[in-house]
TIZAGU-851424 format. One record per residue (C-alpha): residue number from 1; residue in one letter; chain; x, y, z. Coordinates in steps of 0.1 Angstrom, whole numbers, plus 5000, padded with zeros to 4 digits. Example, Ala and Ser with C-alpha at 12.3 -4.5 7.8 and 13.67 -1.06 7.14 Angstrom:
BEGIN
+-----+------+------+------+------+------+
: pos : code : unit :    u :    v :    w :
+-----+------+------+------+------+------+
:   1 :    A :    A : 5123 : 4955 : 5078 :
:   2 :    S :    A : 5137 : 4989 : 5071 :
+-----+------+------+------+------+------+
//
This chain:
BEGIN
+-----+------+------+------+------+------+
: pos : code : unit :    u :    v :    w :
+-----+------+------+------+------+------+
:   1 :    X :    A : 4439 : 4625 : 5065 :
:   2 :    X :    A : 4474 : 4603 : 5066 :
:   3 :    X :    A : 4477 : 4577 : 5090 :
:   4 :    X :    A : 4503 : 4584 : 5119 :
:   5 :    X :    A : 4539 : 4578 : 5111 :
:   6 :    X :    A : 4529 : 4584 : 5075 :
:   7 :    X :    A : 4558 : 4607 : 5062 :
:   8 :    X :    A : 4536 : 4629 : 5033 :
:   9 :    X :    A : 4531 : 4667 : 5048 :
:  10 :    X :    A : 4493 : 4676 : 5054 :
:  11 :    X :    A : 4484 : 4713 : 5065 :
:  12 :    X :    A : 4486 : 4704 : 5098 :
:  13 :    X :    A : 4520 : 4687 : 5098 :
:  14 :    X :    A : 4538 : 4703 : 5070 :
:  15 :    X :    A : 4577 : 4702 : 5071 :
:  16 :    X :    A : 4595 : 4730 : 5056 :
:  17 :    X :    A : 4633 : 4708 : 5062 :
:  18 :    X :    A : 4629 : 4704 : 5023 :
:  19 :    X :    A : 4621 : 4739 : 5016 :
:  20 :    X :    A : 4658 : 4749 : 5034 :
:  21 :    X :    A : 4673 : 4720 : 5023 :
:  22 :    X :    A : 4668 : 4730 : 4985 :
:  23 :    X :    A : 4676 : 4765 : 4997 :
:  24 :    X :    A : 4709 : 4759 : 5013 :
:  25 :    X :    A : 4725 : 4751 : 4981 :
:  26 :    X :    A : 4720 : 4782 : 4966 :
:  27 :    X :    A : 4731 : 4802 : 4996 :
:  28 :    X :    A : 4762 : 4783 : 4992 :
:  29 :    X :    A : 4772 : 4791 : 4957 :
:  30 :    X :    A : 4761 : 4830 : 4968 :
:  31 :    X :    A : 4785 : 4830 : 4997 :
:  32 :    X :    A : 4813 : 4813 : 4975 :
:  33 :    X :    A : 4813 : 4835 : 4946 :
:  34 :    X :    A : 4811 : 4868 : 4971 :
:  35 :    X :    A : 4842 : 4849 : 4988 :
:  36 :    X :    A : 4858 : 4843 : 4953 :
:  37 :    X :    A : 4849 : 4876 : 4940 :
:  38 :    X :    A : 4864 : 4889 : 4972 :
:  39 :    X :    A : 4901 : 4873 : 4968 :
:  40 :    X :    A : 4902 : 4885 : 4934 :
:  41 :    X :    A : 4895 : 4918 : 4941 :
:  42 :    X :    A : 4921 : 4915 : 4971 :
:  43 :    X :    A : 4948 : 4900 : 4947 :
:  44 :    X :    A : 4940 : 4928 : 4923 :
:  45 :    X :    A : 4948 : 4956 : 4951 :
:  46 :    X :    A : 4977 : 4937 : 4964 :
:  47 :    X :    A : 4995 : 4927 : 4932 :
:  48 :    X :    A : 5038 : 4931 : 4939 :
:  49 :    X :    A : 5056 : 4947 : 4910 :
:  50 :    X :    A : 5072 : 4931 : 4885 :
:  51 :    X :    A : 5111 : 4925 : 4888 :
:  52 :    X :    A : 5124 : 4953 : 4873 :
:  53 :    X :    A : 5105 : 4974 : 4897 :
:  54 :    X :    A : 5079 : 4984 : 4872 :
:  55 :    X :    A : 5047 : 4981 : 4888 :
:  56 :    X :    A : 5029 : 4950 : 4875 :
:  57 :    X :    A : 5002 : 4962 : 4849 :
:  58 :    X :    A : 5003 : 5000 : 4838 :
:  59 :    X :    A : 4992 : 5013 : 4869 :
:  60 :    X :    A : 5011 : 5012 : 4904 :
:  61 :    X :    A : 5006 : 4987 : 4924 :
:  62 :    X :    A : 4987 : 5010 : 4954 :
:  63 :    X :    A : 4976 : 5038 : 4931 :
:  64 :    X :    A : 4944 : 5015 : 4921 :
:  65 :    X :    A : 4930 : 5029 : 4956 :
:  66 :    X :    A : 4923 : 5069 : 4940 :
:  67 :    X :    A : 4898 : 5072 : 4916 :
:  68 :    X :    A : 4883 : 5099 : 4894 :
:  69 :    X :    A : 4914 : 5117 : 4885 :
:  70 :    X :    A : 4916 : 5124 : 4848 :
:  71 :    X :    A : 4956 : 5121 : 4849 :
:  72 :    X :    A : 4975 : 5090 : 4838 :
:  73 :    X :    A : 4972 : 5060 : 4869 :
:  74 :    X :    A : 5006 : 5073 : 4875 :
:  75 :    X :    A : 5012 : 5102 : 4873 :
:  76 :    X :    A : 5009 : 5131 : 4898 :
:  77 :    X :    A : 4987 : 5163 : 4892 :
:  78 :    X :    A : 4996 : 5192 : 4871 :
:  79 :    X :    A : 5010 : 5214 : 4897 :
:  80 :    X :    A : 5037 : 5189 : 4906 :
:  81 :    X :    A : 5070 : 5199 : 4880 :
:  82 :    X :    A : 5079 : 5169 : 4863 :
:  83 :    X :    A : 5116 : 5175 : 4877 :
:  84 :    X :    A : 5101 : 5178 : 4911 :
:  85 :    X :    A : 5092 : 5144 : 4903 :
:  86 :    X :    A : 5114 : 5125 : 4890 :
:  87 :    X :    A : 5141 : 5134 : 4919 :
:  88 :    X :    A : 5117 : 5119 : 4942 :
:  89 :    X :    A : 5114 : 5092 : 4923 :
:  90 :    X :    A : 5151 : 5088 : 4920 :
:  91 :    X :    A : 5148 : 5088 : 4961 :
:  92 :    X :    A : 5121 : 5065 : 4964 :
:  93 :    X :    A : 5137 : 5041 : 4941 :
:  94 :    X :    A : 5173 : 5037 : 4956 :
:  95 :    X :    A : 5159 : 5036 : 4991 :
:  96 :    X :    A : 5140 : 5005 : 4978 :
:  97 :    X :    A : 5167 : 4992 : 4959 :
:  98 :    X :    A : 5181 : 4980 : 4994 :
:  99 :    X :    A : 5143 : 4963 : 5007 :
: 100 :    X :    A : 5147 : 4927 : 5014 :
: 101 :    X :    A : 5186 : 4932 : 5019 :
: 102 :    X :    A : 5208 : 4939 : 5041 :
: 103 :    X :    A : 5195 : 4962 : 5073 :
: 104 :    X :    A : 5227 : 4984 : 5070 :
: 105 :    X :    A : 5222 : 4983 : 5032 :
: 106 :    X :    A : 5190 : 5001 : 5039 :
: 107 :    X :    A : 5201 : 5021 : 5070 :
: 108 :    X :    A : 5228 : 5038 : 5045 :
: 109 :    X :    A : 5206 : 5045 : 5019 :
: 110 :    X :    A : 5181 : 5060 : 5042 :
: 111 :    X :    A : 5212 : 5085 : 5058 :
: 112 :    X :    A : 5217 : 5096 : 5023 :
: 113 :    X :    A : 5182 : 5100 : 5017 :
: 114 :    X :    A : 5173 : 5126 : 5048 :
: 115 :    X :    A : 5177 : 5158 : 5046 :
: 116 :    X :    A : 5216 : 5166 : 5057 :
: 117 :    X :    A : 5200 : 5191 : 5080 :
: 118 :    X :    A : 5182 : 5164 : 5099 :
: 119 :    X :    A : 5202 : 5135 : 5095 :
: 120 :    X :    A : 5214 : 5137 : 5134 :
: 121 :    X :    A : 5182 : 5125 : 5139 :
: 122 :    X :    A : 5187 : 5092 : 5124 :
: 123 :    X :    A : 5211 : 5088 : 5157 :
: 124 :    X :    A : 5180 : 5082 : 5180 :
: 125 :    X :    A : 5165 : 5056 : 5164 :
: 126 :    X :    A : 5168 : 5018 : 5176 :
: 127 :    X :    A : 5190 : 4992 : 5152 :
: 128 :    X :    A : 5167 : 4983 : 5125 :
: 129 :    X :    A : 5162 : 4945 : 5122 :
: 130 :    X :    A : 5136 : 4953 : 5091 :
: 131 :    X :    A : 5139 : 4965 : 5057 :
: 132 :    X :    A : 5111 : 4984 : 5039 :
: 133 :    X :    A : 5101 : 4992 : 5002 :
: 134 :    X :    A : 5073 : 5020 : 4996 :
: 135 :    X :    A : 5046 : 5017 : 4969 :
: 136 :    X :    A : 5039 : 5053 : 4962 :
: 137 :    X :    A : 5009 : 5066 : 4949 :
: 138 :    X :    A : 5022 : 5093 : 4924 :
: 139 :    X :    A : 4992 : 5106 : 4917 :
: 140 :    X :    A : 4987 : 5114 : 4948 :
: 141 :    X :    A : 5019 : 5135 : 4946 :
: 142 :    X :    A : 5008 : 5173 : 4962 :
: 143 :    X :    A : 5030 : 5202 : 4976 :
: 144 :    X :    A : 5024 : 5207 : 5015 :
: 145 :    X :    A : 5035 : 5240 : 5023 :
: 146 :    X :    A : 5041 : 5249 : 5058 :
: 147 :    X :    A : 5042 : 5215 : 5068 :
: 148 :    X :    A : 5072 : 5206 : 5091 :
: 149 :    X :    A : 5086 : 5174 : 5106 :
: 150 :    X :    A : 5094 : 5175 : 5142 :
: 151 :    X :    A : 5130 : 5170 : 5137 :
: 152 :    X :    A : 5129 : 5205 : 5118 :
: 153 :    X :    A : 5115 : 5216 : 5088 :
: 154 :    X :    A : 5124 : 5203 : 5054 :
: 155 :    X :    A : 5147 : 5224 : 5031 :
: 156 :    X :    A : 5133 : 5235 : 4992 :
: 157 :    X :    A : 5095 : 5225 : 4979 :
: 158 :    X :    A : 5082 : 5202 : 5006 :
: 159 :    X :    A : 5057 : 5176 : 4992 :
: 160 :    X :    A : 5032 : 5148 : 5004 :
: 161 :    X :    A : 5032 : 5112 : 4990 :
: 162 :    X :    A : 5007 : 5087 : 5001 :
: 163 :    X :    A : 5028 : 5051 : 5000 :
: 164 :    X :    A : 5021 : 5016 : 5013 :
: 165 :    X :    A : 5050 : 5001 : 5032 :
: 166 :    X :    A : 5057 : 4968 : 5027 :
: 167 :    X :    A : 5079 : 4952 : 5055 :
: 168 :    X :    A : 5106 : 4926 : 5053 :
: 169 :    X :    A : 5122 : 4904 : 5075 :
: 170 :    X :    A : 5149 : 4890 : 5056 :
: 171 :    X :    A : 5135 : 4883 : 5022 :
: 172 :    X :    A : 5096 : 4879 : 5036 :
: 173 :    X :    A : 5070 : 4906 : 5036 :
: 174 :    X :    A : 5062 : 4903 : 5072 :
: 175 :    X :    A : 5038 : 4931 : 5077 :
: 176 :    X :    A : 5024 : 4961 : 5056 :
: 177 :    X :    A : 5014 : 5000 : 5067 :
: 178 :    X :    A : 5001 : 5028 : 5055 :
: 179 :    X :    A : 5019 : 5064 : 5052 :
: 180 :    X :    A : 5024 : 5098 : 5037 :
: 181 :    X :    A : 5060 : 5101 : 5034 :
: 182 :    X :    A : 5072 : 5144 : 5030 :
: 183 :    X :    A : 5101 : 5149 : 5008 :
: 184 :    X :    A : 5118 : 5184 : 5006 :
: 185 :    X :    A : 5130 : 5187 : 4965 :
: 186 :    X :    A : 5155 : 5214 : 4961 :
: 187 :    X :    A : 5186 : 5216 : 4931 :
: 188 :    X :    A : 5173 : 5187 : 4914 :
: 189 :    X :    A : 5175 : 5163 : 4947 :
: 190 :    X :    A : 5148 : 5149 : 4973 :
: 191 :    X :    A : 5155 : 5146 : 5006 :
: 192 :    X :    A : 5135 : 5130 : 5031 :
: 193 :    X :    A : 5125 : 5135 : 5068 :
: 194 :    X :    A : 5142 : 5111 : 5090 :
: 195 :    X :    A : 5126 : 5076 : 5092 :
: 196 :    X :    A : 5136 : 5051 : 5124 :
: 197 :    X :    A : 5132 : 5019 : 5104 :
: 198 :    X :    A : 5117 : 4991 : 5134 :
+-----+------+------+------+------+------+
//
């Protein structure tokens, strides 16, 4: 038996403040690392390309998001022809050549990207005060027969690439989306549907 105001626990007044306050320590470093481990996974997923317009690493920046395919990180499956794939490359990359420029820069390089059958489209969209730049994920790359945009349907083999959209204001990344952009490939070129940049 303690005598009153006598700070040692007994069973009947046992404090368990020590208990949680060696607890609360741990706890801490748990939720910091999850936190850390978190934001390192994040900058992994979100990593910009290097300058050139290589993507940074081996792999492109978005394609880290499919798994379990036995091709290269970045590379589209079998059934894709590698001229197929390189014209929509040659697409993608001029149409990003202009991101962070210039809104008519872009808006020119997106009329000579659309398909000429569907270009009058283009004449219904708002003035674009954004640029964009896709991140493709070329493995991703796949033929979508029968698929038509509702401005008409595409002219040669139409195809379906998964990209993340990266928007600019200027020179600053001021918002991101997700998209499957449809490119018609016919006589060596890619054309796209008609996109009304925001």
């Amino acid at each position: 038996m303690t005598a009153e105001g006598d700070p040692r626990p007994t069973a009947d007044n046992a404090v368990t403040a020590p208990a949680t306050a060696r607890q609360a320590p741990v706890a801490r470093r748990v939720v910091v690392m999850a936190v850390a481990g978190l934001v390192a996974f994040m900058a992994a997923c979100t990593s910009d390309r290097a300058e050139g317009g290589d993507p940074a690493g081996s792999s492109d920046a978005a394609g880290s998001l499919s798994a379990g395919r036995s091709a290269a990180p970045d590379s589209p499956g079998a059934s894709v022809p590698s001229e197929d794939e390189q014209a929509i490359r040659a697409t993608i990359d001029r149409l990003n050549a202009t991101a962070s420029g210039p809104v008519a820069d872009q808006r020119s390089a997106l009329a000579a990207a659309v398909d000429p059958a569907l270009i009058a489209a283009l004449d219904q969209c708002p003035n674009a005060t954004t640029t964009l730049r896709f991140e493709p994920v070329y493995r991703d790359l796949r033929e979508a027969p029968g698929w038509a945009a509702p401005s008409g349907e595409l002219a040669g083999t139409v195809y379906a690439l998964p990209a993340l959209v990266r928007i600019f204001t200027g020179d600053r990344i001021t918002g991101t989306d997700l998209t499957t952009l449809h490119l018609g490939v016919q006589q060596g070129e890619a054309f796209l549907t008609p996109l009304c940049i925001g």
